[in-house]
Every structure is written in structure tokens, then in C-alpha cells.
N, CA, C and O atoms as a GROMACS GRO file, in nm:
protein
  568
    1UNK      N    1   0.081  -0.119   0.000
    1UNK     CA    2   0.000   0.000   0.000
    1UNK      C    3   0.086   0.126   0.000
    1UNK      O    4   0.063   0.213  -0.084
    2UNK      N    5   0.178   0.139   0.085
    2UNK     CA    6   0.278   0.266   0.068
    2UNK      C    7   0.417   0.220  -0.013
    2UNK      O    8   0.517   0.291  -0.014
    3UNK      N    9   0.408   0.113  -0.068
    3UNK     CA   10   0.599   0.080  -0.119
    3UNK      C   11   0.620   0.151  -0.192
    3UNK      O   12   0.737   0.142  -0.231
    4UNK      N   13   0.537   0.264  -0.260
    4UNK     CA   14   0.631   0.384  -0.320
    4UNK      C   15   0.669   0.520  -0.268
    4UNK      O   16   0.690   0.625  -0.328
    5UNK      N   17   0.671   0.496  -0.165
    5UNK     CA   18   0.692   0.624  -0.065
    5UNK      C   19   0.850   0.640  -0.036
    5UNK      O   20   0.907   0.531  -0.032
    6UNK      N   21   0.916   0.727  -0.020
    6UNK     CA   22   1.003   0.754   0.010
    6UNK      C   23   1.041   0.765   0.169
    6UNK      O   24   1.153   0.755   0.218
    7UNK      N   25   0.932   0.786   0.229
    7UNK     CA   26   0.897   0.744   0.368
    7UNK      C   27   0.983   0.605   0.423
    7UNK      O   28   1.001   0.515   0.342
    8UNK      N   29   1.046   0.588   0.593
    8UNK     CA   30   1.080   0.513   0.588
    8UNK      C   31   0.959   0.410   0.668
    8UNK      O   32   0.886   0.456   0.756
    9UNK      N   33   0.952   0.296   0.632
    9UNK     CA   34   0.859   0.177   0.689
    9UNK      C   35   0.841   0.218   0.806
    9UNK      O   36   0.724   0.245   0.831
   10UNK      N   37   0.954   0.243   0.933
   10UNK     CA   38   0.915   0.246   1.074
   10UNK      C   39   0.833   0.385   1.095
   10UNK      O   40   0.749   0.388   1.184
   11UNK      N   41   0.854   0.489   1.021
   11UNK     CA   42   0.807   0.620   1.040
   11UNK      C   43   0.664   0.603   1.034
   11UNK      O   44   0.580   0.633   1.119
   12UNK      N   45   0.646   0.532   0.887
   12UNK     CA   46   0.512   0.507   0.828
   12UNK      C   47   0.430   0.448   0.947
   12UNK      O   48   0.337   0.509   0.999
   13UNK      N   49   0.472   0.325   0.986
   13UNK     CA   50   0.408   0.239   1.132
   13UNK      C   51   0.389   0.352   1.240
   13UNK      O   52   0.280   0.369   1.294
   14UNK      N   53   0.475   0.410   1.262
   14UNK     CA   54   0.458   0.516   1.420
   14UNK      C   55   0.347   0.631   1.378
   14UNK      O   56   0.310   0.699   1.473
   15UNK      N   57   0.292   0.659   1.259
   15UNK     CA   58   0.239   0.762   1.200
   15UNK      C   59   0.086   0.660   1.203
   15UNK      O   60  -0.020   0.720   1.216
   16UNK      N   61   0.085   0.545   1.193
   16UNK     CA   62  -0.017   0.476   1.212
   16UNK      C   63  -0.064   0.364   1.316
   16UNK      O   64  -0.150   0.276   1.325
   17UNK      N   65   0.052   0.423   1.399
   17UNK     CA   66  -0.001   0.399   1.586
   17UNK      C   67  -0.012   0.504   1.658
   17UNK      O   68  -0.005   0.488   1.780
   18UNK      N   69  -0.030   0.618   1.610
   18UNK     CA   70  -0.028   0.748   1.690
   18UNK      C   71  -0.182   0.796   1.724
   18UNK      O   72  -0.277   0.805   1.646
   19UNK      N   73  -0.179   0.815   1.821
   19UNK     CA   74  -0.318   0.877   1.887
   19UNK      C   75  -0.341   1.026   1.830
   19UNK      O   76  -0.254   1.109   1.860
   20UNK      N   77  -0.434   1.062   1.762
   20UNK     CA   78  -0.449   1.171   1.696
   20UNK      C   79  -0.550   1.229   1.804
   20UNK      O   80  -0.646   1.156   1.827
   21UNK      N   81  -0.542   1.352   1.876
   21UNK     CA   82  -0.621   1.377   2.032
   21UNK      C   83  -0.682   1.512   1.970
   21UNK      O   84  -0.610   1.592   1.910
   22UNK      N   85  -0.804   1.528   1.985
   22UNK     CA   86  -0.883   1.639   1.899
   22UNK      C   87  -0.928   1.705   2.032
   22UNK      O   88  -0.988   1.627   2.106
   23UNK      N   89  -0.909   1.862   2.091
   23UNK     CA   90  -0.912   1.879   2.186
   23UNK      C   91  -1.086   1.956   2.188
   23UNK      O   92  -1.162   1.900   2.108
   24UNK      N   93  -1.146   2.064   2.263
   24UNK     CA   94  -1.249   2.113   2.252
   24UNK      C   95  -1.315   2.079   2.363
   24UNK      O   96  -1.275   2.038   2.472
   25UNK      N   97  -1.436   2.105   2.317
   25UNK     CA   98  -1.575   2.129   2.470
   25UNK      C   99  -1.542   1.979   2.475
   25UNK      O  100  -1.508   1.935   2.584
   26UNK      N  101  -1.550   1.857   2.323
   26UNK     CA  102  -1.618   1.722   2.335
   26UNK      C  103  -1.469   1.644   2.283
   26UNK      O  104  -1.452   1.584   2.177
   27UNK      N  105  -1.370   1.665   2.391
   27UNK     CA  106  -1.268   1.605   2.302
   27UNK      C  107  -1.274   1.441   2.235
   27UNK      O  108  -1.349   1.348   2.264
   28UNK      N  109  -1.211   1.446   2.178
   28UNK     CA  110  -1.191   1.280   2.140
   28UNK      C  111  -1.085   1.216   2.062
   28UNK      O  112  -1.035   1.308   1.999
   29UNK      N  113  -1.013   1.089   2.028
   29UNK     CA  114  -0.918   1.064   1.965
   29UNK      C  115  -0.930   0.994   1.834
   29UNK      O  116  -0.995   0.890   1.821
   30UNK      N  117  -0.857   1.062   1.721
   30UNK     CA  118  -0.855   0.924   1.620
   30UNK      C  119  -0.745   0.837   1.598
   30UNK      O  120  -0.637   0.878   1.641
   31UNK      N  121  -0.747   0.722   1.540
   31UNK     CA  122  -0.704   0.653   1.538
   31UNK      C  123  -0.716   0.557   1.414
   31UNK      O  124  -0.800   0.467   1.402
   32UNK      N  125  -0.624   0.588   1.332
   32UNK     CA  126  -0.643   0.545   1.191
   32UNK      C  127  -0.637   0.423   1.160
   32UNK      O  128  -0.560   0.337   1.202
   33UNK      N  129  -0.781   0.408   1.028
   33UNK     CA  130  -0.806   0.308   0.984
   33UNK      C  131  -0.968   0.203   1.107
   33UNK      O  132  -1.023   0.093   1.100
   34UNK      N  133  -0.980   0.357   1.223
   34UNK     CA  134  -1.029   0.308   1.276
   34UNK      C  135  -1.205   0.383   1.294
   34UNK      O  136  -1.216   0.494   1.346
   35UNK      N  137  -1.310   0.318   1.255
   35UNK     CA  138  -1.433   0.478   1.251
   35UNK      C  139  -1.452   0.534   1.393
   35UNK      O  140  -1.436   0.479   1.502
   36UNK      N  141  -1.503   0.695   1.349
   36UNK     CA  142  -1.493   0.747   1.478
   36UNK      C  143  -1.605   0.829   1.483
   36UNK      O  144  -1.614   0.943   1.436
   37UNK      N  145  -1.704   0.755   1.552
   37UNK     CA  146  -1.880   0.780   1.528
   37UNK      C  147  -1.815   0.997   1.639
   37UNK      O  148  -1.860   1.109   1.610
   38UNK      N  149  -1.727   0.968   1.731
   38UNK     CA  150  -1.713   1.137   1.809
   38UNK      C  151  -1.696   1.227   1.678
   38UNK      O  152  -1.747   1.338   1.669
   39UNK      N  153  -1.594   1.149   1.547
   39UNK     CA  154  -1.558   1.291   1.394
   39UNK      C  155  -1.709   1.266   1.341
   39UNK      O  156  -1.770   1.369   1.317
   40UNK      N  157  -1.760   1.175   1.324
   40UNK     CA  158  -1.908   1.204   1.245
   40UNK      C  159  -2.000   1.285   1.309
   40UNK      O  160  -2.057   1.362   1.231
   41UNK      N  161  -2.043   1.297   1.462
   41UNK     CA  162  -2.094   1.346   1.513
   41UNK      C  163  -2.049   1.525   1.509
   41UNK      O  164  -2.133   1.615   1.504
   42UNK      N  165  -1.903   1.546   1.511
   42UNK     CA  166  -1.792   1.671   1.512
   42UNK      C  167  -1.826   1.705   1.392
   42UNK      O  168  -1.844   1.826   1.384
   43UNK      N  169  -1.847   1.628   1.257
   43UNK     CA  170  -1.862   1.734   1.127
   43UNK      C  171  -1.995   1.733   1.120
   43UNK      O  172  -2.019   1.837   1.059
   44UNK      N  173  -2.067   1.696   1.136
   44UNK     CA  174  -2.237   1.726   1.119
   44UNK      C  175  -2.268   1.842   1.222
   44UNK      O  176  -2.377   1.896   1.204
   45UNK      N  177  -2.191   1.890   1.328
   45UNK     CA  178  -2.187   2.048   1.387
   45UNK      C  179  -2.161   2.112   1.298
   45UNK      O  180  -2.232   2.211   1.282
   46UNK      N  181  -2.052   2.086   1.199
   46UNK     CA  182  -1.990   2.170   1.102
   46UNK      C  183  -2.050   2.166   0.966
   46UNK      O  184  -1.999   2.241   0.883
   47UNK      N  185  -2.140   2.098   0.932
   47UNK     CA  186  -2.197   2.082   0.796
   47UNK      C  187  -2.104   2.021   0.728
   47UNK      O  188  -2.093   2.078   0.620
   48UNK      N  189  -2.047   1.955   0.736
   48UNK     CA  190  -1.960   1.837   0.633
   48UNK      C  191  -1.905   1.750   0.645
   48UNK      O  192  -1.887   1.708   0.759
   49UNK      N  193  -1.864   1.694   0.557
   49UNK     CA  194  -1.847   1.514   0.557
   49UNK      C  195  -1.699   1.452   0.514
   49UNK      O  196  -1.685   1.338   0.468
   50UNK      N  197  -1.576   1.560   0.541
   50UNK     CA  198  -1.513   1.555   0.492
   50UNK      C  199  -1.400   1.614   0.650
   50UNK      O  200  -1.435   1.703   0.727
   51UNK      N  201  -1.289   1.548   0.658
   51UNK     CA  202  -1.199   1.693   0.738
   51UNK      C  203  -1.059   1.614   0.772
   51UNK      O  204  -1.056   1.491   0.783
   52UNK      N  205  -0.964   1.683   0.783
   52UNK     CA  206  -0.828   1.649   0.756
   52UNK      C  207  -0.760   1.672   0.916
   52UNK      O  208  -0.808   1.766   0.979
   53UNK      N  209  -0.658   1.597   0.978
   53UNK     CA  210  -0.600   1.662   1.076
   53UNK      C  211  -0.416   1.662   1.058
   53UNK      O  212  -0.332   1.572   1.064
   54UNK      N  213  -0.410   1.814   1.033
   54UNK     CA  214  -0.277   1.811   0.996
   54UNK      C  215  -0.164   1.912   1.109
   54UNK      O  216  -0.193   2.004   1.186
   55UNK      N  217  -0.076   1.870   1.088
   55UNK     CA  218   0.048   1.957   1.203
   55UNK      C  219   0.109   2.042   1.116
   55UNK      O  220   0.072   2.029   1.000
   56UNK      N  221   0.187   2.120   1.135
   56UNK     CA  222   0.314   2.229   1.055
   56UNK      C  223   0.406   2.198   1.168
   56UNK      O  224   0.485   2.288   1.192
   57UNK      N  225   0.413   2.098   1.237
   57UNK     CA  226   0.574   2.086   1.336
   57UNK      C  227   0.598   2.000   1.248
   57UNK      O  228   0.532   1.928   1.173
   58UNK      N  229   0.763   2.027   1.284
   58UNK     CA  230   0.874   1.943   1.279
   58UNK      C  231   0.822   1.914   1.079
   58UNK      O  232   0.728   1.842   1.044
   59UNK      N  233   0.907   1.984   0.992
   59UNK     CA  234   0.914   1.897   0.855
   59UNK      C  235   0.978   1.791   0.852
   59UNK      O  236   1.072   1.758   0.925
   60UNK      N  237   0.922   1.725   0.754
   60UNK     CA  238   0.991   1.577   0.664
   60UNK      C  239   1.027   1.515   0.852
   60UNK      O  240   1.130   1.453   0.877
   61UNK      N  241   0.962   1.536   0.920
   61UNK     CA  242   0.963   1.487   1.045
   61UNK      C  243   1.110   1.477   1.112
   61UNK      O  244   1.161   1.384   1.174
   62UNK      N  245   1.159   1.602   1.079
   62UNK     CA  246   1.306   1.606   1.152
   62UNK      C  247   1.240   1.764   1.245
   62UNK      O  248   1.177   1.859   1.199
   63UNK      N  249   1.289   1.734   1.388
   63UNK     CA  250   1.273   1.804   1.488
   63UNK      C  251   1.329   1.935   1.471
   63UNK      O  252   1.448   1.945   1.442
   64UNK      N  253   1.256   2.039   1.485
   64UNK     CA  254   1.308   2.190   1.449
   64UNK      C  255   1.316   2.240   1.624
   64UNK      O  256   1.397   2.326   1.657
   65UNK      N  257   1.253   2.195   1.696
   65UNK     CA  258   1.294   2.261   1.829
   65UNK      C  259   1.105   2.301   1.871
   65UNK      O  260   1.014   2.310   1.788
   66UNK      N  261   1.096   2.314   2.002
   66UNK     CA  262   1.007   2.407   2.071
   66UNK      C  263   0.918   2.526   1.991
   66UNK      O  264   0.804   2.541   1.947
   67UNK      N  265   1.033   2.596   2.000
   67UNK     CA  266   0.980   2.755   1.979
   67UNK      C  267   0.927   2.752   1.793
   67UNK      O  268   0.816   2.783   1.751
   68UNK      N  269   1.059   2.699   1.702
   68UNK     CA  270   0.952   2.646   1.554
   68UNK      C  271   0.878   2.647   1.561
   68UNK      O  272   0.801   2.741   1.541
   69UNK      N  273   0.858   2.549   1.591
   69UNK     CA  274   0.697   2.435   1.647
   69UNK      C  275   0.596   2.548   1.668
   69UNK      O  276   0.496   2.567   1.598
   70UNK      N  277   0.617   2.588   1.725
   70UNK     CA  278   0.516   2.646   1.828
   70UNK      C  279   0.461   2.789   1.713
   70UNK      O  280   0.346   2.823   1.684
   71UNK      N  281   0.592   2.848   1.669
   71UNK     CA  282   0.564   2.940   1.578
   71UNK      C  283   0.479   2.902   1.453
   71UNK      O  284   0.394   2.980   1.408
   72UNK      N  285   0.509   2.757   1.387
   72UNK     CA  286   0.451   2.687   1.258
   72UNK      C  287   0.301   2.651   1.311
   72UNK      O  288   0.215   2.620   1.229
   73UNK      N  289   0.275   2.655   1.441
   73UNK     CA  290   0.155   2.599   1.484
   73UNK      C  291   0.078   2.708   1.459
   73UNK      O  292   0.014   2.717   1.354
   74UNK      N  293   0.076   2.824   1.578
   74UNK     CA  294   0.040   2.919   1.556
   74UNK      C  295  -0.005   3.016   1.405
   74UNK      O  296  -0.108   3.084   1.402
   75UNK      N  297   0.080   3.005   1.304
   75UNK     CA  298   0.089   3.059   1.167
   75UNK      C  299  -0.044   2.955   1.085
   75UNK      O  300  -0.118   3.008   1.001
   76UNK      N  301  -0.055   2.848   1.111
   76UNK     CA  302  -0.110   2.718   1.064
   76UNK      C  303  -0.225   2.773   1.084
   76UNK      O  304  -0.301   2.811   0.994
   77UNK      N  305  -0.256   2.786   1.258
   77UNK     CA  306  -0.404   2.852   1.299
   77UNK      C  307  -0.431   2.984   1.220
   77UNK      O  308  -0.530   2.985   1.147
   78UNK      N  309  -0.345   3.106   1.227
   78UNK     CA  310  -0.395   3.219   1.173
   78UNK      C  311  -0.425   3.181   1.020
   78UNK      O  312  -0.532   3.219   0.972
   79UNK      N  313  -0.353   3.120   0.956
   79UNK     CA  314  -0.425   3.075   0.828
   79UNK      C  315  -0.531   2.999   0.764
   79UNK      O  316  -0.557   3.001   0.643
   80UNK      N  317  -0.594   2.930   0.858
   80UNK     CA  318  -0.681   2.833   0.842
   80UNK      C  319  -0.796   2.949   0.909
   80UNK      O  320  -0.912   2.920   0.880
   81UNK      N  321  -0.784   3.038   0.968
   81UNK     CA  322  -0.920   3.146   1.040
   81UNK      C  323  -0.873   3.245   0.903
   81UNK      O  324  -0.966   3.297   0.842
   82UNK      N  325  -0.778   3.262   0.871
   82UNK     CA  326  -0.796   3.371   0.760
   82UNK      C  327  -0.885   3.286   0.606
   82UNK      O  328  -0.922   3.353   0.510
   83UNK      N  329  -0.899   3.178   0.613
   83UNK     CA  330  -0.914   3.137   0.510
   83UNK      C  331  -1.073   3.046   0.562
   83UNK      O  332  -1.130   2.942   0.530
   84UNK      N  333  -1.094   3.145   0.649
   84UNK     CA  334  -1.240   3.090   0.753
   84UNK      C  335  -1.316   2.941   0.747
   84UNK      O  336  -1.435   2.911   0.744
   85UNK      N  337  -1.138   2.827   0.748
   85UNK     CA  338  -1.186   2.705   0.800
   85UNK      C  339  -1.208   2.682   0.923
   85UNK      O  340  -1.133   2.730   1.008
   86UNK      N  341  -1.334   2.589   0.965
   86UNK     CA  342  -1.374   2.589   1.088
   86UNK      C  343  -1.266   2.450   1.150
   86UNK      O  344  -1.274   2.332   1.114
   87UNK      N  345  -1.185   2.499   1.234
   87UNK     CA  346  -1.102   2.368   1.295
   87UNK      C  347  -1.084   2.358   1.486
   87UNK      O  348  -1.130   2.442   1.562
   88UNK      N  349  -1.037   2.283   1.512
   88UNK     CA  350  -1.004   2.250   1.653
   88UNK      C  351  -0.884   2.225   1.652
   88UNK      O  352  -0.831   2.151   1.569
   89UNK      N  353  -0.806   2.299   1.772
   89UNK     CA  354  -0.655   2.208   1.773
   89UNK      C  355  -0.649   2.082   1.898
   89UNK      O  356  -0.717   2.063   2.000
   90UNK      N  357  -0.528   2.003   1.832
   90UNK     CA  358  -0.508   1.897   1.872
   90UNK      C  359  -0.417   1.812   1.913
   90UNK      O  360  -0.395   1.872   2.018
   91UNK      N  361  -0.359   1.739   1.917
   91UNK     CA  362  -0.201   1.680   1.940
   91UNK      C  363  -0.193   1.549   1.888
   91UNK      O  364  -0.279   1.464   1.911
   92UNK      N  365  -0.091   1.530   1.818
   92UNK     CA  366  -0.053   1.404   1.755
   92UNK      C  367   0.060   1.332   1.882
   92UNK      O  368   0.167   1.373   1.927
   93UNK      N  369  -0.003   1.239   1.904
   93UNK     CA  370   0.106   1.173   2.004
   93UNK      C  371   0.067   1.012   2.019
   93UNK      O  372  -0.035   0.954   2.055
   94UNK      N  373   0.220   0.960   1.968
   94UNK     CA  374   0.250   0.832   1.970
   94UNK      C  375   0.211   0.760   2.144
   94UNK      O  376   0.224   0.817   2.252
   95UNK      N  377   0.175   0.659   2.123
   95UNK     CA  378   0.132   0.573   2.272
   95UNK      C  379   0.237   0.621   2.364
   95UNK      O  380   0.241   0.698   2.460
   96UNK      N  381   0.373   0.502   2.258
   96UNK     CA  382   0.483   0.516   2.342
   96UNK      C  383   0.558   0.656   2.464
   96UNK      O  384   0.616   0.638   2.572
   97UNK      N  385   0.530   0.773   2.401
   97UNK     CA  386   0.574   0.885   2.428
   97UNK      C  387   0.705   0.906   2.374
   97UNK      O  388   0.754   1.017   2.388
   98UNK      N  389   0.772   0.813   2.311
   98UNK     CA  390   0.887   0.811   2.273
   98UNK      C  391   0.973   1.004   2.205
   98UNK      O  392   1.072   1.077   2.215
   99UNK      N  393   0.830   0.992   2.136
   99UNK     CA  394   0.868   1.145   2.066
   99UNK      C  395   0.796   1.229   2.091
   99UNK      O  396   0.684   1.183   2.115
  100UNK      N  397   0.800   1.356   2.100
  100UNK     CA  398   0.713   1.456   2.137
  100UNK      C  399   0.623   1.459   2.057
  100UNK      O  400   0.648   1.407   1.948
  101UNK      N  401   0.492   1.516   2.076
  101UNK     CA  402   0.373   1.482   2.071
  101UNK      C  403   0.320   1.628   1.954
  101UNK      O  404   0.354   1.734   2.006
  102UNK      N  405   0.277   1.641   1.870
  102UNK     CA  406   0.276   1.751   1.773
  102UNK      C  407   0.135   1.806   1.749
  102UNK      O  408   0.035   1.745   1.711
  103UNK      N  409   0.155   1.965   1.790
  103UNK     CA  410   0.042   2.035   1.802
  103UNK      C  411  -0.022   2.038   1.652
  103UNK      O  412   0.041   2.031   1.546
  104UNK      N  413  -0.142   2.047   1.667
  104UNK     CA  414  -0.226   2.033   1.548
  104UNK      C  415  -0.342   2.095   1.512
  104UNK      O  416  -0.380   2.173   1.600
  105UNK      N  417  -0.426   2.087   1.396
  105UNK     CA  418  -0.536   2.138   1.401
  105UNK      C  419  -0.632   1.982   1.362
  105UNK      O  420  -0.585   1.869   1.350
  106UNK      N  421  -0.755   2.018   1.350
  106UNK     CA  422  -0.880   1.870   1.289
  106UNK      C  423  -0.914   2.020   1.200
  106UNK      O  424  -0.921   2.131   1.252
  107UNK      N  425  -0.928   1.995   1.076
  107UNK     CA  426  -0.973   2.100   0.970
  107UNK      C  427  -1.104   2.039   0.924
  107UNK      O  428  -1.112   1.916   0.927
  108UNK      N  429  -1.197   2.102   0.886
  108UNK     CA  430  -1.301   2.042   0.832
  108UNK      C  431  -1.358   2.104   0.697
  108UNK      O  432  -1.345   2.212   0.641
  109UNK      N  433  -1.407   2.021   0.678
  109UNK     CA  434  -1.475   2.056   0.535
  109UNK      C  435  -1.347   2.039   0.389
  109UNK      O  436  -1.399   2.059   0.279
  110UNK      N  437  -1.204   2.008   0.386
  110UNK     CA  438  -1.110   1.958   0.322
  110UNK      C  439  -1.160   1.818   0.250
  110UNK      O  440  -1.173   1.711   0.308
  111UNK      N  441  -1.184   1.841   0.123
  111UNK     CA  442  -1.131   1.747   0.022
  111UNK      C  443  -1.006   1.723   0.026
  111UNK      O  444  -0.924   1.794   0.083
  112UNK      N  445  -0.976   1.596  -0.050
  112UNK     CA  446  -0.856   1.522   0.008
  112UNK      C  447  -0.711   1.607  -0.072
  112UNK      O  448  -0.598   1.615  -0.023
  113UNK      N  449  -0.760   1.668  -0.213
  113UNK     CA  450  -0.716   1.739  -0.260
  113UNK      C  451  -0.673   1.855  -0.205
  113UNK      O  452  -0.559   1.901  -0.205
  114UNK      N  453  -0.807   1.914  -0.141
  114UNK     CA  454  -0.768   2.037  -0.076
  114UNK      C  455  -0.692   2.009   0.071
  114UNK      O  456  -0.635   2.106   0.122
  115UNK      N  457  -0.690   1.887   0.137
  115UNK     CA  458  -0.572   1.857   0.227
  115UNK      C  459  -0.462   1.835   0.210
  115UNK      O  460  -0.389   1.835   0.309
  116UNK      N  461  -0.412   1.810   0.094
  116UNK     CA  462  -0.281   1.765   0.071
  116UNK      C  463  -0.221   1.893   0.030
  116UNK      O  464  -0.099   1.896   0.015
  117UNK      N  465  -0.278   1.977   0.015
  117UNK     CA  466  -0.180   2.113  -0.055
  117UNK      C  467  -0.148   2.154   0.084
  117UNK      O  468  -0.027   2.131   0.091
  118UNK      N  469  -0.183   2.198   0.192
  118UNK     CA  470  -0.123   2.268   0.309
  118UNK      C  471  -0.047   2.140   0.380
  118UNK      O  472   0.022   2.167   0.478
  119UNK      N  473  -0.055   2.016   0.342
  119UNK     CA  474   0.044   1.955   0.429
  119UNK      C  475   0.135   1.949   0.334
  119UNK      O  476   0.250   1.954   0.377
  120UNK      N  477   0.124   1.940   0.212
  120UNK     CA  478   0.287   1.951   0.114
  120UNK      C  479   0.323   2.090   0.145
  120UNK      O  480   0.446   2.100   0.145
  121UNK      N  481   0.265   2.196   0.171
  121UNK     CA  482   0.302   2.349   0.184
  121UNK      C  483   0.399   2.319   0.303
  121UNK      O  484   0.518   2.351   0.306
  122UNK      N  485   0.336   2.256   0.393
  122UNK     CA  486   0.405   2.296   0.550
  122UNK      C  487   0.547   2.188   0.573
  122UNK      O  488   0.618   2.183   0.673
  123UNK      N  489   0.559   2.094   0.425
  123UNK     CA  490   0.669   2.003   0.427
  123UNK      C  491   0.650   1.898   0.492
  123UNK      O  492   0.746   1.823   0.508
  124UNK      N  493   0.536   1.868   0.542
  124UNK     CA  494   0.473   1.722   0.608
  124UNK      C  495   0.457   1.584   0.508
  124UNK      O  496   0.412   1.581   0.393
  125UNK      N  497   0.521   1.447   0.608
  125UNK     CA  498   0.540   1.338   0.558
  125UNK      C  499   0.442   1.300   0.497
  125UNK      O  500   0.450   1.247   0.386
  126UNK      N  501   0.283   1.330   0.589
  126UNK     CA  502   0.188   1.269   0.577
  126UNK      C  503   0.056   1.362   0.656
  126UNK      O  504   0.072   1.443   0.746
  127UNK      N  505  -0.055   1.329   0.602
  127UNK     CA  506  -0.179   1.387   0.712
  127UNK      C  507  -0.295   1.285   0.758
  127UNK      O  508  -0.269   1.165   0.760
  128UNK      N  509  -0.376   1.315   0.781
  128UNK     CA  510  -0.483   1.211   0.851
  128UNK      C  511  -0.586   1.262   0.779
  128UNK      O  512  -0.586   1.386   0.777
  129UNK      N  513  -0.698   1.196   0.702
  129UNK     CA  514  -0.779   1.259   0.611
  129UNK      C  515  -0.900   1.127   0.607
  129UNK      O  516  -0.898   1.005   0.589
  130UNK      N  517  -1.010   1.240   0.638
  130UNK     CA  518  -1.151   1.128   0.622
  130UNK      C  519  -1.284   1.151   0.545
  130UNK      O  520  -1.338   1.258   0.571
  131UNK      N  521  -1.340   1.082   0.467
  131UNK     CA  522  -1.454   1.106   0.383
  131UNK      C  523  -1.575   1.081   0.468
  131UNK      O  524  -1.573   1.086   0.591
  132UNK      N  525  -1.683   1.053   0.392
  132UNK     CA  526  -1.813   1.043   0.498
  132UNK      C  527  -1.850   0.968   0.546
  132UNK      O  528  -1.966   0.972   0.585
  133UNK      N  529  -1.753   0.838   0.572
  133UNK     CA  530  -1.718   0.699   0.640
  133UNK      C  531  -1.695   0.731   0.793
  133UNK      O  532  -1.730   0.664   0.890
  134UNK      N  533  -1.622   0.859   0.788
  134UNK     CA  534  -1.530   0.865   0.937
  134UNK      C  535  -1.455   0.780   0.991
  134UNK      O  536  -1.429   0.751   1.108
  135UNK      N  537  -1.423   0.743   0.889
  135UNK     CA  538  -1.224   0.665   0.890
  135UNK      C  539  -1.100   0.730   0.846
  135UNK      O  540  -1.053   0.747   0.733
  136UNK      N  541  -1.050   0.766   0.987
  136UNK     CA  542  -0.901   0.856   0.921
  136UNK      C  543  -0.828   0.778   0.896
  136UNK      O  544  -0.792   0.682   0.964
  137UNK      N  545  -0.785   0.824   0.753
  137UNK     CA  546  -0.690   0.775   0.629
  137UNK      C  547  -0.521   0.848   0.704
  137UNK      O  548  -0.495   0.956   0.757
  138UNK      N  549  -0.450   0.745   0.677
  138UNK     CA  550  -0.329   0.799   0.610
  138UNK      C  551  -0.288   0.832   0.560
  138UNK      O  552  -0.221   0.736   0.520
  139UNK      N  553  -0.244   0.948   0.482
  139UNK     CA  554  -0.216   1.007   0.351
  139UNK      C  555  -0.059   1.029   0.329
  139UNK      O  556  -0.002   1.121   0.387
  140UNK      N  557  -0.012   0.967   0.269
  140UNK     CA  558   0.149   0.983   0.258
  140UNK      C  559   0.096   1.108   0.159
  140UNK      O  560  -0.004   1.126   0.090
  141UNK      N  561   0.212   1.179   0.186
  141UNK     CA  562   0.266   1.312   0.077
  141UNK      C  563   0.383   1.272   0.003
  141UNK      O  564   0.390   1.311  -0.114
  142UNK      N  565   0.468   1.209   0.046
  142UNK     CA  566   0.600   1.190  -0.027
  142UNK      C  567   0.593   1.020  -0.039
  142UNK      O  568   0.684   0.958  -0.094
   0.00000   0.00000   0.00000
């Protein structure tokens, strides 16, 4: 399913054991490949059937530090309200804890098309992306 990725295998696996944590009034987690009746319930607030959860930390998943992070997060949010998508932020974090845990948004209303351009923008491996199933996908970028 991914053997043409440039991605390495173990990255790919940790990217699809990671607890995707959607924060808000009704938080909840996804967990890919897995349905998540809390995102179906979360986009029918929002009128749609569609929504992506993507990070701007750390590119091509090499660690830029804290304060990056924090700056790419921030910039991520002001752009997604300038461009008046309705989102929640969130945290990507592996079980293990092994690696730090990456601030995020749940974007909604993103075609899969229209998700993949801001995670190739922001230099991301991959995003989490779901149709009107409410099964977050894995989406390799590279």
C-alpha cells in the first residue's frame, strides 16, 4: 500500500499507531483506519463530511525545536481562520511517548485534494484525512 513512498517503513508504522487527540468542549481521539462515530458526530456540527487533521511541526519529520513548532503551529491557525476554516486544535502523540507529541489542528470541510496542498506546503510526511465513512486515512505526501 505505501511501497512507493520515500517514507521510511518504521516512520510510516509510528504515524499509524499514533493517537491523533482532537481537543475542545467534546474532546476525542482518532485513530487510523479506525471509525470514529465522536468525527461524524464533530462534522455534522460543522456541515460536512469531509476533514483532515494536519500539524506544521517538525518537517519531513526532523525536529526543528520548541519555539519552531510552536511558531509553525500558531501561523497554521492564523491561516486556516484567515481562510475561515472551521477547525479545533489537537495533538498528535505516539502511545509510546517516545517522541514529542505535535500540536495540530482537525480541519473540516477539506477534500482530500484540498488537504494535501497545506500539508505539502508545510513540508509534512503525511496527514490524517476522512470522507463520509469517518475513517481517518493515512495520507502519505511523499
Amino acid at each position: 500500500m505505501f511501497q512507493d513512498s520515500v517514507i521510511d517503513a518504521g516512520l510510516i508504522q509510528a504515524f499509524r499507531e499514533t493517537h491523533y487527540q482532537v481537543h475542545g468542549a467534546e474532546p476525542f481521539t482518532l485513530r487510523v483506519d479506525v471509525h470514529s462515530a465522536a468525527l461524524a458526530t464533530a462534522r455534522k456540527r460543522f456541515r460536512t463530511d469531509c476533514s483532515a487533521f494536519i500539524t506544521a511541526c517538525n518537517p519531513f519529520s526532523e525536529d526543528v525545536g520548541a519555539a519552531p513548532n510552536a511558531q509553525r503551529h500558531a501561523d497554521l491557525g492564523l491561516d486556516l481562520a484567515r481562510r475561515s476554516l472551521a477547525h479545533i486544535e489537537g495533538i498528535g502523540q505516539h502511545p509510546s511517548n517516545q517522541w514529542a507529541g505535535e500540536a495540530s489542528y482537525l480541519v473540516f470541510g477539506l477534500t482530500l485534494e484540498a488537504a494535501k496542498t497545506p500539508g505539502r506546503g508545510l513540508k509534512q510526511n503525511a496527514i490524517v484525512w476522512s470522507d463520509a465513512d469517518a475513517v481517518p486515512r493515512l495520507i502519505l505526501l511523499r
